[in-house]
C-alpha positions in Angstrom: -5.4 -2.7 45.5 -8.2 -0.9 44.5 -8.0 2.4 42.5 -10.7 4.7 43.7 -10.3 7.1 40.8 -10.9 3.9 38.4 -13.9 3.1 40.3 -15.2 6.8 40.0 -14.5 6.9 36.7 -16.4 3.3 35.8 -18.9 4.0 38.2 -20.2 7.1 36.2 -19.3 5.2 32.9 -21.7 2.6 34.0 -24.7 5.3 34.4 -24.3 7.1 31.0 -22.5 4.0 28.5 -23.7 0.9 30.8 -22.3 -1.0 27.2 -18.7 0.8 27.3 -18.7 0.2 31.0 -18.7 -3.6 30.9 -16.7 -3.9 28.0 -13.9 -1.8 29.9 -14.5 -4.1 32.7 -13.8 -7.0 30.6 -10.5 -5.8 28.4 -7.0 -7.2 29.7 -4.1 -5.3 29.2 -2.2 -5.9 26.1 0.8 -4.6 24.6 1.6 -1.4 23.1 0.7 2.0 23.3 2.8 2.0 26.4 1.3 3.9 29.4 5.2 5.4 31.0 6.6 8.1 33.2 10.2 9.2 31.8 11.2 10.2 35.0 10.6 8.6 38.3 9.0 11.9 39.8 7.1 13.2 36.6 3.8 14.3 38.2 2.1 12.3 34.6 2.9 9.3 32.8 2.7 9.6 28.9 1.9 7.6 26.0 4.9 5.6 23.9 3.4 4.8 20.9 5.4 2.0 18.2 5.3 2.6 14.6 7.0 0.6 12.0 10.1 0.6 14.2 10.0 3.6 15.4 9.0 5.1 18.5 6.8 8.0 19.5 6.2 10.0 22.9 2.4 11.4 22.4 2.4 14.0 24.8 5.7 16.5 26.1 6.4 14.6 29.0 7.8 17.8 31.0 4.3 18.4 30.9 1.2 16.7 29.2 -1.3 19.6 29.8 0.6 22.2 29.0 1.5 21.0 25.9 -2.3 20.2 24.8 -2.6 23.9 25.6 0.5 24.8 23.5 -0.9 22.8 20.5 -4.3 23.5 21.0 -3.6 27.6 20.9 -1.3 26.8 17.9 -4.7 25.8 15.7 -5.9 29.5 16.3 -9.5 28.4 16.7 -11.6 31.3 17.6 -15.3 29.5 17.3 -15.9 25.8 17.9 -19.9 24.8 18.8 -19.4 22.0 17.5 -16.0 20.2 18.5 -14.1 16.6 18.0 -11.6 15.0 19.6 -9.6 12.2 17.8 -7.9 10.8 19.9 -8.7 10.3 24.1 -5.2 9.3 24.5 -5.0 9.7 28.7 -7.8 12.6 28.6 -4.7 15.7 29.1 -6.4 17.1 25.7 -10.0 17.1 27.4 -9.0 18.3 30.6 -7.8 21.7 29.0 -10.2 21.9 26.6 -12.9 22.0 29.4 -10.4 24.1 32.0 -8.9 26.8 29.4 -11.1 26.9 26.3 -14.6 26.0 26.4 -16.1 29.5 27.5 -13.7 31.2 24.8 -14.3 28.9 22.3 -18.0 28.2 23.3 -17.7 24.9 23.0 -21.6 23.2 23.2 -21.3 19.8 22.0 -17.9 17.6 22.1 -17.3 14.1 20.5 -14.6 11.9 21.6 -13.1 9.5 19.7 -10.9 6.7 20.6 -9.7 3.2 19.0 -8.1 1.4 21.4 -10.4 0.3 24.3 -7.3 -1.0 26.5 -5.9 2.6 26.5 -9.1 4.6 27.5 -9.1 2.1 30.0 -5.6 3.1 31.5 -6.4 6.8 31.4 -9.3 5.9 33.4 -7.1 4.8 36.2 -5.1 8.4 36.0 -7.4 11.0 36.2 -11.0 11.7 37.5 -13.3 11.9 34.2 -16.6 11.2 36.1 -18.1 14.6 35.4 -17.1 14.8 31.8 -18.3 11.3 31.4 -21.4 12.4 32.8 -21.9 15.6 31.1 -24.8 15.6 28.4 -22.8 17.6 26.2 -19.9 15.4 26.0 -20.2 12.3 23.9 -17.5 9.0 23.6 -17.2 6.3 21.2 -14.4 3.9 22.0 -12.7 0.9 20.4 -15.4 1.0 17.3 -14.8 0.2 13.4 -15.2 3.1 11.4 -18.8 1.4 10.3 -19.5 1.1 13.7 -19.1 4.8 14.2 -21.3 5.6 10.8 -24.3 3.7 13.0 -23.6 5.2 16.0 -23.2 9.1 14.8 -26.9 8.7 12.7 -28.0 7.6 16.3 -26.5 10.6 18.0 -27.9 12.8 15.5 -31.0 12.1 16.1 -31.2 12.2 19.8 -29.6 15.2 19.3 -31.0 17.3 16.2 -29.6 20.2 17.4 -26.2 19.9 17.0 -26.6 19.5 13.3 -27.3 23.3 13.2 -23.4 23.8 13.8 -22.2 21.0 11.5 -20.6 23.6 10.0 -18.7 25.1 12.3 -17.1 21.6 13.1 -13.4 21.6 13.9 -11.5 18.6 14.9 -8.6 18.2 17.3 -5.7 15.6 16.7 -2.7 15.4 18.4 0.3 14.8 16.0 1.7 11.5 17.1 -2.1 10.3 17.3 -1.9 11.1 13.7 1.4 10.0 12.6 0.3 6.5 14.1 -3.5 5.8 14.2 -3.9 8.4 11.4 -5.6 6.1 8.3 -8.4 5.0 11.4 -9.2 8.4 12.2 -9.4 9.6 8.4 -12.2 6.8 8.1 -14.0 8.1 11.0 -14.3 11.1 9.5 -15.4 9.8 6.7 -17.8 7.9 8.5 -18.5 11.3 10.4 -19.5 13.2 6.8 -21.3 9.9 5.6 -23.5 10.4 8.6 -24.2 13.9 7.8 -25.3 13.4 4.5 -26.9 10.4 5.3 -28.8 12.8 8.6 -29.8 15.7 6.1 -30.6 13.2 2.9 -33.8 11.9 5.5 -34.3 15.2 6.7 -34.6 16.4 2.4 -34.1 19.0 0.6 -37.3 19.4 -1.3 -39.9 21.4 0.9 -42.6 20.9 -1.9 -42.1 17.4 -1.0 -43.1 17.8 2.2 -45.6 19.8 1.4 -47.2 17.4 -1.0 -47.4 14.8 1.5 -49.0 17.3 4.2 -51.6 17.7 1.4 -52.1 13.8 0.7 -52.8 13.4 4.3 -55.8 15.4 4.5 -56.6 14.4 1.2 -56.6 10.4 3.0 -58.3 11.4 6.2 -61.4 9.0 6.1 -58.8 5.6 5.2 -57.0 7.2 8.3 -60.3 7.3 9.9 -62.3 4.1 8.7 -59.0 1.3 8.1 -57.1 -0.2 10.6 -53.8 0.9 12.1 -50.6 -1.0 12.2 -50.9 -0.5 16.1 -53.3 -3.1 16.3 -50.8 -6.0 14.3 -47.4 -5.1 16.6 -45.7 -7.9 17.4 -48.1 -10.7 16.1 -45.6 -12.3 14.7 -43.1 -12.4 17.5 -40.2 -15.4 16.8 -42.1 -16.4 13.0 -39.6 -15.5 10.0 -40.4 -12.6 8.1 -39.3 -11.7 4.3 -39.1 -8.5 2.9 -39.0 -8.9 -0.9 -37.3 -6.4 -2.9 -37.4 -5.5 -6.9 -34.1 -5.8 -8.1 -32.8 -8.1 -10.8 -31.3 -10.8 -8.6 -35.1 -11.6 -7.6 -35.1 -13.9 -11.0 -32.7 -16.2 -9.6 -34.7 -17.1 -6.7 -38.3 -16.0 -7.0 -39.5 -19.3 -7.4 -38.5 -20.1 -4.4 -40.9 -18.0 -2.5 -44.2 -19.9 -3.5 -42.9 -22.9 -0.9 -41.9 -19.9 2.0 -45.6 -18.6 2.2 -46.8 -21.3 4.5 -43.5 -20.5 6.7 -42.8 -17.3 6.3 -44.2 -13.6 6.8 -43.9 -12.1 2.7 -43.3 -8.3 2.8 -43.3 -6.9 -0.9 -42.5 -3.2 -1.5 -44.8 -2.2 -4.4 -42.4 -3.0 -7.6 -42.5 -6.8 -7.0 -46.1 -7.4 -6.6 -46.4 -7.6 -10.2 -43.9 -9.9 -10.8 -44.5 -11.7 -7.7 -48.1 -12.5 -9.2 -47.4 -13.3 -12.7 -45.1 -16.1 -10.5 -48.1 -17.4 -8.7 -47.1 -16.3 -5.8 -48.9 -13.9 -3.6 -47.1 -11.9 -0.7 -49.1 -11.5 2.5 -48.1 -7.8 2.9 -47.5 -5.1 0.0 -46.0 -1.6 0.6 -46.0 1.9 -1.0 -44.9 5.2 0.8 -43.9 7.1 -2.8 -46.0 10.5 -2.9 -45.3 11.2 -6.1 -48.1 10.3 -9.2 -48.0 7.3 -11.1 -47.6 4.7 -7.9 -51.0 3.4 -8.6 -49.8 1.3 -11.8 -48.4 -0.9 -9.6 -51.7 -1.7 -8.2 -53.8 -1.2 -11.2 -55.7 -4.2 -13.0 -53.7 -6.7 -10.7 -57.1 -8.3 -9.9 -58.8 -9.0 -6.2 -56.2 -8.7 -3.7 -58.0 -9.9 -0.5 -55.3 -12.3 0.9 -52.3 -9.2 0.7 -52.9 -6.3 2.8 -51.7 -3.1 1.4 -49.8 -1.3 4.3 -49.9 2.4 3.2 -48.3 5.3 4.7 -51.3 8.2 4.1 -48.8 10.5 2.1 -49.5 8.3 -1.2 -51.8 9.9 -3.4 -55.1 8.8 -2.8 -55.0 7.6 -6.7 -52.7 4.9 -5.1 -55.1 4.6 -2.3 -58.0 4.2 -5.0 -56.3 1.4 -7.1 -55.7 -0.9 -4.4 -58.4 -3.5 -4.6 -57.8 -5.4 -1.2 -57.8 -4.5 3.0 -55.4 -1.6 3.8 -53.7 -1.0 6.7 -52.4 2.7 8.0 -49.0 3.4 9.4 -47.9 6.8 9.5 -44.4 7.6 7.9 -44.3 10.7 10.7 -45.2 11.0 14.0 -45.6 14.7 13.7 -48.7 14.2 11.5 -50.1 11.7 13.7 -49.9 13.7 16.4 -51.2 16.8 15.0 -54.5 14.9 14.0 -54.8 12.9 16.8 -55.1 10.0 15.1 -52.9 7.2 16.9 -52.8 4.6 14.0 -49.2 3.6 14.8 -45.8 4.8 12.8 -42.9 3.8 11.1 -39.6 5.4 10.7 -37.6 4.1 7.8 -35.1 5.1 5.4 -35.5 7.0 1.7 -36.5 3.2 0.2 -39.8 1.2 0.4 -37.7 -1.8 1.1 -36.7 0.4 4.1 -40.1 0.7 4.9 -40.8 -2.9 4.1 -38.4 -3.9 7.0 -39.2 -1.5 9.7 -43.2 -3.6 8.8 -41.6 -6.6 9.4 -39.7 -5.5 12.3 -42.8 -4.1 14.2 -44.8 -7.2 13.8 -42.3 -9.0 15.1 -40.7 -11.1 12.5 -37.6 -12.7 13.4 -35.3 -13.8 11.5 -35.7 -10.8 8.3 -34.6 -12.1 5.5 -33.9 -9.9 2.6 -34.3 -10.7 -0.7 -34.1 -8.9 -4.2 -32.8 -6.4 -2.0 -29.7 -5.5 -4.9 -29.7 -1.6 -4.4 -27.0 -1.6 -7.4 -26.7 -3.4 -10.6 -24.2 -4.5 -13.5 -22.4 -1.8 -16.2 -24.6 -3.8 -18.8 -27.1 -5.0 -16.8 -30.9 -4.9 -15.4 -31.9 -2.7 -12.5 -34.8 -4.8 -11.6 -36.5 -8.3 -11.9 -38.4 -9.1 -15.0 -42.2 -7.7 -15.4 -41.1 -4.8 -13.2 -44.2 -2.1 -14.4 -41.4 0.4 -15.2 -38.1 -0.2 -16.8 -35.5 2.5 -15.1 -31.6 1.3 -16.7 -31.2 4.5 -18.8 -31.9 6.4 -15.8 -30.2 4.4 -13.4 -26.9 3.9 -15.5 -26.8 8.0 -15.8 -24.3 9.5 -12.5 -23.6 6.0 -11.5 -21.1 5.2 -8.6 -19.5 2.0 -7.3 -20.3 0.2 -4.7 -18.8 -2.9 -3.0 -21.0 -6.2 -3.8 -21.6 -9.2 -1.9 -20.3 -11.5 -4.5 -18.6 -9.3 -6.9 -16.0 -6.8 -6.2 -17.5 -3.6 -7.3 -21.0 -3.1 -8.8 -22.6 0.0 -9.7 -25.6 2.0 -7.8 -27.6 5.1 -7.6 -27.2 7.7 -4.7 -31.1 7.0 -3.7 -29.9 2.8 -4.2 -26.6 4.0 -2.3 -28.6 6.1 1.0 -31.4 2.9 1.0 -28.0 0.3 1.4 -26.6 2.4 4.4 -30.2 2.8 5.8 -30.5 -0.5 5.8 -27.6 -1.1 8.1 -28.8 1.2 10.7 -31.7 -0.5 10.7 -30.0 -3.6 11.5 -27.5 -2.5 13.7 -30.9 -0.7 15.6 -32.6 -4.4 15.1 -32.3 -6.9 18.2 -33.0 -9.9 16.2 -30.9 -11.8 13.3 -30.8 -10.1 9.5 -30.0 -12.8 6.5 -29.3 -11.0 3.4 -30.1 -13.8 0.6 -30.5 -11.7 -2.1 -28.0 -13.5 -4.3 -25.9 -10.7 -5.8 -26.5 -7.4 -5.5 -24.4 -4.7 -2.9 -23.2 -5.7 0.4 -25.5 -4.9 3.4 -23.2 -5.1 6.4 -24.3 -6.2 9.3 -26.7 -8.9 7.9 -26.1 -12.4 7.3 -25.2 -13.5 3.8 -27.0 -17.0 2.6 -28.3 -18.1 -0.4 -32.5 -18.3 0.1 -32.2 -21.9 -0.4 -30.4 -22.4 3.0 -32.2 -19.4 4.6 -35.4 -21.4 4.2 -34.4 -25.1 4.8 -32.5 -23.0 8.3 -35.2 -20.6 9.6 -38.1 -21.1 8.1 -39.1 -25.2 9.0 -42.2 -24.6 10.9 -45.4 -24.3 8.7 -48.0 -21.6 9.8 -50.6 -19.6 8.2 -50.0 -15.8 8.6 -53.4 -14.7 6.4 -55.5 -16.3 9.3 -54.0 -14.3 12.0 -53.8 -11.2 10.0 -57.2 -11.3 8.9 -58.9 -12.2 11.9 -57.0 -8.8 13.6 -58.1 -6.8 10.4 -61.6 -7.6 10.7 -62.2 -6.6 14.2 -60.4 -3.7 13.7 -62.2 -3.3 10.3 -65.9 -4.1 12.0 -65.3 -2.0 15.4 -67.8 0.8 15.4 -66.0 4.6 14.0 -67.6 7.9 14.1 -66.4 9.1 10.8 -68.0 12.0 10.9 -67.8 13.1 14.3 -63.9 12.4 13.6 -64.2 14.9 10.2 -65.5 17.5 12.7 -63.2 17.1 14.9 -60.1 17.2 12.7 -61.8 20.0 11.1 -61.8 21.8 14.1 -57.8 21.2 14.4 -57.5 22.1 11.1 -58.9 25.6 11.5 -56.7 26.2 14.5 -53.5 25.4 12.8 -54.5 27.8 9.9 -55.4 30.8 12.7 -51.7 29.6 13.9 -50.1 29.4 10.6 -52.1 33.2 9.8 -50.4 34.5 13.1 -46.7 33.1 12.1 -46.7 34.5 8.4 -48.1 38.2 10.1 -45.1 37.9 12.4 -42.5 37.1 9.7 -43.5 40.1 8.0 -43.1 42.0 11.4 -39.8 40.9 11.6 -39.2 41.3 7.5 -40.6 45.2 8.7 -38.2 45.7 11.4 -35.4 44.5 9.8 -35.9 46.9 7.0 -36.4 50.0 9.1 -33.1 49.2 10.7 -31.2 48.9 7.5 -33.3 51.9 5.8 -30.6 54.8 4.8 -27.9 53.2 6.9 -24.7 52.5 4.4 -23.5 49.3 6.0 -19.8 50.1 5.4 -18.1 52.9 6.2 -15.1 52.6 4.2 -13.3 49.2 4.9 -15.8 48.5 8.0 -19.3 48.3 8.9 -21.0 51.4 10.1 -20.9 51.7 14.1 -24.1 53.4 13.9 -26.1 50.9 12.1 -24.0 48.0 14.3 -25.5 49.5 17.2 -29.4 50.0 15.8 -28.7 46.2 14.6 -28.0 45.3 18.4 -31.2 47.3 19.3 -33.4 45.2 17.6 -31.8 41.8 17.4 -33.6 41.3 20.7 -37.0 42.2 19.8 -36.6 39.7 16.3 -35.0 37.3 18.3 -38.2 37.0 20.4 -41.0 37.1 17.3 -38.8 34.0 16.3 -39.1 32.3 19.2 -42.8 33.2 19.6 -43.0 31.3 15.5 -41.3 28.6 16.7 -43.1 28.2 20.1 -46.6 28.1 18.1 -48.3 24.2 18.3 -48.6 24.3 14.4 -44.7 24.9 13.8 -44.4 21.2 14.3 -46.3 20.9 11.4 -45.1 23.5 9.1 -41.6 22.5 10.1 -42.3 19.4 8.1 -41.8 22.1 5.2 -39.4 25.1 6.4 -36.8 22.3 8.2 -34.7 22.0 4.9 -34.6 26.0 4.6 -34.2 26.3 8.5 -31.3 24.5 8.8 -29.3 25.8 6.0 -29.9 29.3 7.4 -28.9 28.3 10.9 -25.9 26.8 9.7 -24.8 29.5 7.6 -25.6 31.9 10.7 -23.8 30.4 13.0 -21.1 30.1 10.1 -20.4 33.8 9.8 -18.3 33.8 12.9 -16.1 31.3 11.0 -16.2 33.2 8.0 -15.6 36.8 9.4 -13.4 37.0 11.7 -14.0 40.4 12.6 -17.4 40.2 15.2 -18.5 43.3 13.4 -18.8 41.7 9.7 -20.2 38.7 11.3 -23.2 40.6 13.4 -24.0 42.5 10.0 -23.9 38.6 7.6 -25.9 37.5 10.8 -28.4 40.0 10.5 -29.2 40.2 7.1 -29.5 36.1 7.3 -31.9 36.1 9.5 -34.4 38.9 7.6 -33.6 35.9 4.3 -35.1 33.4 7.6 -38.1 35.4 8.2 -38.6 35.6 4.1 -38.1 32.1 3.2 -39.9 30.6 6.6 -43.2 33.2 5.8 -43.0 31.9 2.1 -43.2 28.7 2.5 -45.9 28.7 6.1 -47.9 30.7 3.4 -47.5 27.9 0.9 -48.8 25.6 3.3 -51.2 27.6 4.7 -53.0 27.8 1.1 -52.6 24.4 0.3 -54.0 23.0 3.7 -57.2 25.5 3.4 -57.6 24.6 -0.4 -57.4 20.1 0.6 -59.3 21.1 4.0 -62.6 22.3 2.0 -62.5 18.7 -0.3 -61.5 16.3 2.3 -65.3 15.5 3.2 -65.8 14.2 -0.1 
């Protein structure tokens, strides 16, 4: 018979987790948790879970809502944004959160959790979750590993970018018996939870000068943005042909030979460290990267002779040193979209991870190569030995060695790595899990890459790479008809002159409105105490509430400007940490009062650091702006 609340349920499941949907379709019943009513007339059945012998109701049977509300009012929560759910169990938990506590807690964005895919599946058959399942601010993961889940938060972080202005103010919900049973698989979700975070804000950076400096080396490249050809033009050219992506680390002496027979079959990818090596071997890739702003990248390119037959893909925030030193055809890809945009230069991006090997793959994913074979792709290295093949131009192992941590390899138990080695590996296996085709890792030591396919290169090649072609030809003859094809480059100067000067009239209007707000904020504050005795002064509560409006709007006016897309490139770093520790305070102080006044004064330090660093870039986009003709 069918179950119409089942259907409802899977019918909505189907139009917001089409994936979740068939796989609920598909899963059989199986044995325990037990899905049981105690008594023959309880109104809801409960959970029996088994543990080691032992047996465990999840719920108070009398009544499984009520006690979620009972528990839940026992956590004396009093702010949760930003809320998780371990544990679906039959959904009692959900349905009070969303009936009793959302508008008191002001609850905007919900995770659910679940393990077992056989039990969601069973409380779908209970009660009606349709418009939960359906709501945009409720998100589920069921029956996933704990690596799974590290994937899939990155993913839901960055369709939702928002949410990680309340990361702080995070709380998570478990029920007990969840815990006492399924408790080590919800510890490595959270784990997988923090590692997503850090992973989230480690691409997003720390360092606005580095942001800025690569705002700066973009105008500073604008005619090779203008006059060399795009990676737009080479997507998907090598649909179905192998691809390599070579990296630098030590394991790349084992097999580098190897890769003088793979050129005539293969697509070779080289981030910028191997090319040296690579050519003392006789072996020249067909693709070489670089995305490194920082000075010094051009002595990997330096003296290495005429480079004709290995394009140079370049991201235009290299120095144009780097640029300079390259003596062979370049191709553009922008490393962010927001710069692309904001010239109006449509050469064709690449997102990627910290790494040029993460770079290097996202090239060899957009041109189509399938299989990707990794190698010298180690990302960690021995107590006593090498960080990177032989002939490498610089020679890092003091540096490396220093604030080591372990890692898990793919042929040794435990290596050691660097946090930037460490945020590359996990990059890496978003990228795969985000890749449709099939990943070999045949590095040959180094740290384990889950998700790819561990080989040997010796079998990679004599398996996936049997059909000879000649990948020069076609990428030549695509380079020199984009190369050839006629460009204005000095109309174009004009032109992105012209939006130049408008985003420096915006960026003039933005740093006179944070010094408004810096203005305001100060007359409010000026001869007020803030405490009277043991509690903030009523009076200058109330001239706070006065004016939080009118700052409140010159924020939103900043933040509305075209330009703030650009300048956020810069301020994001400071912006979020100020968000966060705003929306903290009410976490923090409990008492509303304290947590207005903490809220106020943080957002005078937002108008202060924001209007410091806009008039950073302002200056240095002015100062590039007047040489970029040259």
């Amino acid at each position: 018979m069918m179950n119409s609340i089942y259907e409802k349920n899977l019918l909505a499941l189907q139009g917001r987790y089409p994936k979740l949907s068939a796989e609920v379709r598909e899963t059989v019943p199986g044995p325990a948790p037990a899905v049981i009513r105690i008594w023959k007339n309880d109104p809801l059945p409960d959970i029996l879970f088994s543990d080691r012998g032992k047996e465990y109701l999840c719920y108070d049977n009398k009544n499984p809502v009520d006690y979620c509300g009972d528990y839940i009012r026992s956590l004396d929560l009093k702010f949760a944004p930003f809320l998780t759910l371990f544990g679906f169990g039959l959904g009692y938990q959900l349905v009070t959160l969303l009936n009793d506590f959302s508008e008191v807690l002001k609850i905007r964005h919900m995770l659910i959790i679940e393990k077992d895919i056989r039990l969601f599946k069973k409380a779908l058959e209970i009660l009606d979750f349709s418009k939960a399942i359906m709501h945009p601010a409720i998100h589920l993961f069921v029956g996933m590993e704990p690596q799974e889940l590290f994937v899939e938060f990155i993913n839901y972080f960055a369709r939702n970018p928002g949410v990680l202005e309340y990361t702080r103010n995070l709380k998570i919900i478990i029920l007990p018996a969840v815990h006492r049973v399924e408790g080590e698989y919800y510890e490595n979700a959270a784990r997988s939870f923090q590692d997503a975070i850090n992973h989230v804000f480690e691409h997003i950076g720390n360092d606005p000068y580095d942001s800025l400096i690569g705002i700066y080396h973009t105008i500073s490249n604008l005619r090779p943005i203008i006059e060399d050809p795009g990676i737009i033009a080479f997507k998907n050219i090598f649909a179905g042909k192998p691809g390599i992506v070579i990296g630098a680390g030590p394991s790349l002496n084992k097999n580098i030979h190897l890769l003088k027979e793979a050129r005539q079959k293969a697509v070779l990818i080289s981030v910028d460290a191997a090319l040296k090596p690579l050519l003392e071997a006789g072996i020249r890739p067909h693709i070489v990267t670089n995305i490194e702003r920082r000075p010094g990248q051009d002595l990997f390119f330096r003296d290495r002779g005429n480079l004709e037959d290995t394009f140079f893909v370049f991201s235009p925030v290299v120095p144009s040193e780097t640029y300079d030193a390259y003596k062979g055809p370049k191709i553009i890809a922008h490393r962010y979209e927001e710069l692309m945009h904001w010239l109006n230069i449509p050469k064709g991006s690449l997102t990627g991870g910290p790494l040029v090997g993460n770079f290097a793959f996202n090239i060899a994913q957009y041109i189509g190569c399938s299989p990707i074979i990794l190698v010298g792709q180690d990302l960690s290295f021995k107590p006593a030995g090498s960080t990177h093949v032989k002939g490498m131009v610089f020679d890092c192992l003091d540096a490396y060695q220093k604030d080591a941590i372990e890692v898990e390899g793919n042929y040794e138990d435990i290596l050691l790595t660097t946090r930037s080695f460490e945020e590359g590996r996990k990059a890496f296996e978003v990228q795969i899990e985000c890749y449709t085709g099939l990943c070999i890792n045949a590095t040959e030591g180094g740290a384990r890459i889950r998700s790819s396919l561990l080989l040997d290169l010796r079998c990679a090649l004599d398996t996936y790479c049997k059909t000879s072609f000649d990948p020069l030809i076609h990428l030549k003859e695509i380079w020199n008809t984009e190369k050839s094809g006629q460009k204005d480059t000095e109309g174009e100067i004009k032109r992105i002159g012209a939006v130049i000067d408008n985003s420096l009239s915006e960026m003039e209007i933005a740093i006179r409105e944070c010094r408004k707000g810096i203005e305001i904020i100060e007359s409010v504050l000026d001869n007020h105490a803030m405490l009277i005795g043991e509690r903030p002064n009523p009076d200058l509560l109330n001239r706070i509430t006065g004016a939080s409006g009118i700052l409140y709007g010159i924020r939103t006016g900043i933040i509305s400007l075209p330009a703030f897309k650009i300048f956020e490139m810069v301020i994001q770093s400071s912006h979020f940490e100020i968000e966060m520790e705003r929306n903290f305070t009410i976490d923090r102080y409990y008492n509303a009062e304290f947590a207005t006044l903490k809220s106020f004064l943080l957002l005078k330090d937002w108008f202060a650091v924001v209007g410091q660093l806009i008039l950073s870039t302002f200056f240095a986009v002015k100062r590039e702006k007047n040489f970029y003709a040259r």
